[in-house]
Every structure is written in C-alpha cells, then in structure tokens.
C-alpha positions as CSV (number, residue, x, y, z in Angstrom):
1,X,9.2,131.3,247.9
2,X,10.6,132.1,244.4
3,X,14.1,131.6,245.9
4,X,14.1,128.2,247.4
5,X,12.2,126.8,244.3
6,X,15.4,128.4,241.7
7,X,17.8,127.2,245.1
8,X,15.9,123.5,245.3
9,X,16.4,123.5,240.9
10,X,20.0,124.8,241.3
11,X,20.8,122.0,243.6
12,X,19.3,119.5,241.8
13,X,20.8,120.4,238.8
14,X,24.2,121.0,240.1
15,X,24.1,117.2,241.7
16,X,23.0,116.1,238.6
17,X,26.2,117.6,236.5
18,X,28.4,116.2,239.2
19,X,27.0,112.7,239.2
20,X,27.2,112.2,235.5
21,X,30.5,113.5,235.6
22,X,31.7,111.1,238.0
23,X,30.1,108.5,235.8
24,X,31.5,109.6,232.5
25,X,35.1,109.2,234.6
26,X,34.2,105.5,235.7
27,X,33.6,105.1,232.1
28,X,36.5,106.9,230.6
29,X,39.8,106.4,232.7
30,X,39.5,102.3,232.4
31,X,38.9,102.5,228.9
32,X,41.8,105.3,227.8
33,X,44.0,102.9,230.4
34,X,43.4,99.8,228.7
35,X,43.9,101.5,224.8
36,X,47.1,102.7,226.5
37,X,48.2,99.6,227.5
38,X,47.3,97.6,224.7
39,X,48.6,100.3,222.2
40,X,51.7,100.4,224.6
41,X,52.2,97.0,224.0
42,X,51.2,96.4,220.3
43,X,53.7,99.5,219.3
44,X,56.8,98.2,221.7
45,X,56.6,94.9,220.2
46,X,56.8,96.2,216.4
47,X,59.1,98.5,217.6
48,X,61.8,96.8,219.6
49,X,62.2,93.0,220.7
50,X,64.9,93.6,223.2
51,X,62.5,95.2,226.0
52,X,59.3,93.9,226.6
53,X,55.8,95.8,226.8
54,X,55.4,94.9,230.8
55,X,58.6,96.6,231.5
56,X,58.1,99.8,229.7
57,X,54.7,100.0,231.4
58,X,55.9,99.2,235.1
59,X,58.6,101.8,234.1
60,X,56.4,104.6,233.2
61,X,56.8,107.2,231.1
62,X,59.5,109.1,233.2
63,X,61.0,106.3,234.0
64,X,62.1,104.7,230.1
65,X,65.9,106.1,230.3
66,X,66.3,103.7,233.3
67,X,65.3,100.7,230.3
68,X,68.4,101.1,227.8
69,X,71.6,103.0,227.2
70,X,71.4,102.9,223.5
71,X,69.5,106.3,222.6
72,X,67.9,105.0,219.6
73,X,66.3,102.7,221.4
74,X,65.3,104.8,223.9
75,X,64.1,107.1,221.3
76,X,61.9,104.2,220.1
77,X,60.0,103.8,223.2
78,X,59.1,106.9,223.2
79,X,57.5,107.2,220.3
80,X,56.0,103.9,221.3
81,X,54.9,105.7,224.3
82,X,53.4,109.0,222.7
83,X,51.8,106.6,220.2
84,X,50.1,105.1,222.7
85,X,48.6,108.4,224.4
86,X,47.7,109.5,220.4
87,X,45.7,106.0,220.3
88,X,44.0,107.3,223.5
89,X,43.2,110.5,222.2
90,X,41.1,109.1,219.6
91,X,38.6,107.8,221.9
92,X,37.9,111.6,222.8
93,X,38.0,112.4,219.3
94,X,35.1,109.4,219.3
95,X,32.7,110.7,222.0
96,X,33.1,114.1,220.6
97,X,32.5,113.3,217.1
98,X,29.7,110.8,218.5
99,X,28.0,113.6,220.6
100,X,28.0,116.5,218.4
101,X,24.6,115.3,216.5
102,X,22.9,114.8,219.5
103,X,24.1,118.1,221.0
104,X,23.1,119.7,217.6
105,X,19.7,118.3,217.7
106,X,18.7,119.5,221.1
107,X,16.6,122.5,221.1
108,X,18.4,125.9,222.1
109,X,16.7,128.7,224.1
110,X,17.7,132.0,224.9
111,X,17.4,131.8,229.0
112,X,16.4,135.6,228.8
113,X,13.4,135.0,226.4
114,X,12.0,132.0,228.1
115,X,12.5,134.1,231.8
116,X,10.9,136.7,230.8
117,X,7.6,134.6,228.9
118,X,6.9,132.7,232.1
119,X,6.9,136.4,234.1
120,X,4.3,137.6,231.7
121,X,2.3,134.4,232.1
122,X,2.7,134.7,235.9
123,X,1.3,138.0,235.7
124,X,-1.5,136.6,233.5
125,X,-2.6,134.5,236.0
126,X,-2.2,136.8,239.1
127,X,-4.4,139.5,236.8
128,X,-6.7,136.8,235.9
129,X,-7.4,135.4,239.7
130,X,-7.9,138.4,240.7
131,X,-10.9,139.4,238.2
132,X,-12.3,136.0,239.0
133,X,-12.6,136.3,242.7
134,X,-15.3,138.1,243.9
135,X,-15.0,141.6,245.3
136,X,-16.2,142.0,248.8
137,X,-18.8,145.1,248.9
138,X,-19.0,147.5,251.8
C-alpha cells in the first residue's frame, strides 16, 4: 500500500514539474523572440543604414555573409546580432535574480530527517492502537 501512495505522489509530482515547465516555455521563447527582434532591429539601425533590420532577421544568423561583401559591415551585423542574444540574456538574468528571494525564503528540509520522523510517528500510532484495542481473553 505504501508503494502506490509514494508511486500515485511521484506521478503527480513528476506531471506537475512537466506542466510548469511547458508553461514557463510558452512564457519564455515569445518573450526572448521578441527582445531579439526588437534589439535586432534597434542595434542594426544604429549600426548600419544600408541593410535593413527585416533582412538581417529573414537572413538569420548563418545566413548574414550572404547580406554584404564589405567585411566591416558584415562585422557590424554581427555584433548587432550577438547584441541582440546579450539583450536576451538579460531576461534570464531577470527571472533569476527575481526568483532567488523566493527560492531563499522557502523552508528547506533534509528529506532523510522528515522520512525518518513520520516512521517514528507511524510506529507511534500502530503501538498506540494496539494498547487501545481490547485483548481477546481465552
């Protein structure tokens, strides 16, 4: 009986993770794509007028040789580019910093204390129902 109650709470548990984790993804990837593409776009335009920001982005990153010849230029879209990714980086730097209070305020057990306290009270209990129910005399 033990068993399926730890399986039934593993399960759960287990969905849980995986269901907050796909929600913390339908949160993320639109909002590091759209800092990428309005950084993208924001940088390029400061840093060159000749090529605009919807051409760099339908290029790709792999794809910004196939923009220019002049290598400076291409060297400027680049940084652009890895500019752009830095932005996005700071919303993980964000969630991070914004999390670590909460995740510093929760209270921390040691599984192997807590395990082992709710063994001795299940022993308590068996000990105690059996004193309280009455002995059957021959």
């Amino acid at each position: 009986m033990m068993f399926f109650s730890q399986l039934g709470g593993y399960v759960f548990i287990n969905r849980q993770q995986r269901l907050n984790t796909e929600q913390n993804r339908a949160i993320a990837v639109p909002a590091g794509g759209a800092i990428v593409l309005n950084s993208l776009s924001r940088h390029i335009s400061k840093a060159t007028g000749e090529i605009s920001a919807q051409a760099v982005i339908q290029a790709g990153a792999t794809n910004l040789a196939t923009l220019t010849n002049d290598p400076r230029t291409l060297r400027l879209l680049r940084t652009s580019y890895s500019q752009a990714v830095t932005d996005t980086m700071y919303l993980s730097l964000a969630a991070a910093a914004i999390a670590l209070p909460f995740a510093s305020a929760m209270e921390w057990k040691n599984v192997k204390t807590v395990s082992k306290e709710r063994a001795s009270a299940e022993l308590l209990v068996e000990s105690d129902k059996e004193q309280a129910s009455p002995s059957t005399g021959d």
